[in-house]
N, C-alpha and C positions, 0 to 999 in steps of 0.2 A: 504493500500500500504506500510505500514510499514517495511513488510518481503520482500521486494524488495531489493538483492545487487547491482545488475546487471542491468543498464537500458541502452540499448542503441539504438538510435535512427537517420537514414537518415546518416550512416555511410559512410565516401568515403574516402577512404585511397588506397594506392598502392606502386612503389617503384622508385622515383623521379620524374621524368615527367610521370612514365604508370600510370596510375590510372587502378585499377584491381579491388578494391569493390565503386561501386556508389551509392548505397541507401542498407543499410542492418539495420535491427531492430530487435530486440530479447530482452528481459527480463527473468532472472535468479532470485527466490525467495530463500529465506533460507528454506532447506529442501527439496529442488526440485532439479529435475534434467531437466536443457534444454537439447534438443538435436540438432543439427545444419547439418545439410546432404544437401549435391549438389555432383555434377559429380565433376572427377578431373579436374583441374582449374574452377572452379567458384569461390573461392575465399576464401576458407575457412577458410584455416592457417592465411592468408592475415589478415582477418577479426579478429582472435585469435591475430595476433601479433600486431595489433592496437590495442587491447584491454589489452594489457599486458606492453605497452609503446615502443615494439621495430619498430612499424611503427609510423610516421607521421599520423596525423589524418588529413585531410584538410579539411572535410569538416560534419555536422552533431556535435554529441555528444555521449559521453560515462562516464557516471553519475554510480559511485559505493556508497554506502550507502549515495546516495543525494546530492550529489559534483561529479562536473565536473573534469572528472582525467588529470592534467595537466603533471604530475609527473613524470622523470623517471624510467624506469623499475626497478632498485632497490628497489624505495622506495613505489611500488605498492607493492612490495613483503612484507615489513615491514607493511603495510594497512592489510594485508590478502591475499593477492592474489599470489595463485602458481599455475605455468603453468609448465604441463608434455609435452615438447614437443615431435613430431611423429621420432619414431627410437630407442625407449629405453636407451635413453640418460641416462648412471649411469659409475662412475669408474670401469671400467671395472679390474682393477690392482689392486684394495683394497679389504677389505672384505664386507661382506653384511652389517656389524656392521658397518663398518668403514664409508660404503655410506652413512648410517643412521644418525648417529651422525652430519655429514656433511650437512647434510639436516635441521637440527637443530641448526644450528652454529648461521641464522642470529636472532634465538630468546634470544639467549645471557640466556638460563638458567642456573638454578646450576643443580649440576653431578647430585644431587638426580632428580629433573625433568625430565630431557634429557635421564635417563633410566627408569623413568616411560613410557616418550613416545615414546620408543624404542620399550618396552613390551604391547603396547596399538598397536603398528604396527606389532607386531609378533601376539596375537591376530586376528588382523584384517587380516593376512597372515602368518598361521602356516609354511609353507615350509619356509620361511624366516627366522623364528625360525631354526628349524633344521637343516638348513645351514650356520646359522649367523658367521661362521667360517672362510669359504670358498671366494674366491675369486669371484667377481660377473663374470666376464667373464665364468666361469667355468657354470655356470648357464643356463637352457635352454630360449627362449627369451621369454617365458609365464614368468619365473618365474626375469626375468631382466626387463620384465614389470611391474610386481607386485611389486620390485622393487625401478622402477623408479616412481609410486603411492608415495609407504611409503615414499621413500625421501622427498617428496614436503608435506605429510602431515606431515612430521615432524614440516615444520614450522608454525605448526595449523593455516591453513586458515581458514578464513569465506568464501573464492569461491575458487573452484580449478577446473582449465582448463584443462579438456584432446586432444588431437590432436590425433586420431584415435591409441587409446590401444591397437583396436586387430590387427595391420597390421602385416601381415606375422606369424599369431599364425592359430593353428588347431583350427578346429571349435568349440570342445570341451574345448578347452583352454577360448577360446574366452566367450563363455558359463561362465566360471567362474570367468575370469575378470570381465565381466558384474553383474555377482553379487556382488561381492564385492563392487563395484562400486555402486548397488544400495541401499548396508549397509548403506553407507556411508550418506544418508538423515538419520538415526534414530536420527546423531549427531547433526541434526539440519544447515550441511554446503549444501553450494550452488553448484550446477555443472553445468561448460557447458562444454559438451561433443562433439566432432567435430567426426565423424564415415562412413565408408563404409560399416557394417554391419547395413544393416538397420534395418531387422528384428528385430536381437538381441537389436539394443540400443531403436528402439521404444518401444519396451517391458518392458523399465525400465522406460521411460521418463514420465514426467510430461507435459512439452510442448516442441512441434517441430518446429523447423525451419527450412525452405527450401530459399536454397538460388541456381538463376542462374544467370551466366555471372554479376555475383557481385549486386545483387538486389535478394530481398528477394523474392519469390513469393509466401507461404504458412507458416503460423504463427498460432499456435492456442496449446489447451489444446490437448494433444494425445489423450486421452479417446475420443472426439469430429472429431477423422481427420479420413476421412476414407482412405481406400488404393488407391481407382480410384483417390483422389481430392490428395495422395502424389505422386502417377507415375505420372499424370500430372505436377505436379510441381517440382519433380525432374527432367524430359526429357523436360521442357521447356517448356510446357503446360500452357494455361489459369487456373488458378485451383478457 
């Protein structure tokens, strides 16, 4: 259990008095990718921003490398922990370079570092390269997603949160976010992935989570889940 980031268990959070996730549990390994899918509102971001410090926890646990995270969101950020959240969140008025660097601020490197891992993010997304000039808004929103990725690896997590990449990208966009995304276990980091494509993100995943009306109901290794025991569990189903 060592390669465990991510452990969280009998999670109930929501947004003052609603309670919107009641029982959710998932585990994130290093080198793995979780994936986390339910209908819109079951809870999903919900569950994402309890685990990022920007909800209240009230009730259960969320244990990142073996400690219980007490911590404001800031300072989960300095632990490893970056969350991309849903809408291609990047300065839209600076350059692509400019985002990047920006993304890198809270690891406090020297120049030499911070443009090693500027060129370790171009790499891992050439268009970003050959745009690194340009102003992100100018950008199409496949590529202000790929993006808003590199910003948050800049601050080299050990787990990075996505909140559904592909929303509002072509399908073929979407295709290759996914990949990139599934590079990103060679590094050895952790992902939990939140997604409406299901297809595409089971396809990369290590293990699934199905979460409805804020309770988890299907949990396991992908290789292992089949599609009749996730439609059940996605639309509500005993699975």
């Amino acid at each position: 259990m060592s390669d465990v980031l991510l452990e969280v268990a009998g999670l109930k959070t929501g947004y003052g008095d609603l309670t919107v996730v009641r029982d959710v549990s998932l585990t994130v390994r290093a080198g793995e990718i979780t994936v986390l899918l339910g209908r819109n509102g079951a809870g999903k971001t919900t569950t994402l921003r309890a685990i990022t410090g920007l909800n209240k926890v009230s009730g259960g646990t969320v244990d990142y490398l073996g400690e219980t995270l007490t911590d404001p969101s800031h300072k989960r950020v300095a632990k490893g922990i970056s969350y991309v959240q849903e809408g291609k969140r990047v300065f839209r008025e600076l350059t692509i370079e400019q985002n990047l660097l920006l993304g890198g601020f809270s690891r406090r490197m020297s120049k030499r570092a911070l443009a090693a891992s500027v060129d370790e993010i171009y790499q891992l997304f050439p268009i970003l390269g050959t745009k690194r000039a340009l102003i992100a808004a100018s950008m199409s929103g496949g590529q202000q997603q790929m993006l808003a990725i590199g910003q948050a690896l800049m601050a080299r997590p050990k787990l990075l949160i996505l909140d559904e990449p592909s929303q509002g990208l072509a399908p073929v966009i979407v295709k290759e976010v996914m990949e990139r995304v599934s590079e990103l276990k060679s590094t050895g980091l952790g992902v939990l992935l939140v997604e409406q494509a299901v297809q595409d993100s089971v396809a990369i995943a290590d293990q699934v989570s199905v979460i409805e009306m804020g309770r988890t109901t299907l949990h396991g290794a992908a290789a292992e889940i089949n599609m009749d025991d996730l439609q059940r569990a996605y639309f509500g189903g005993t699975a």
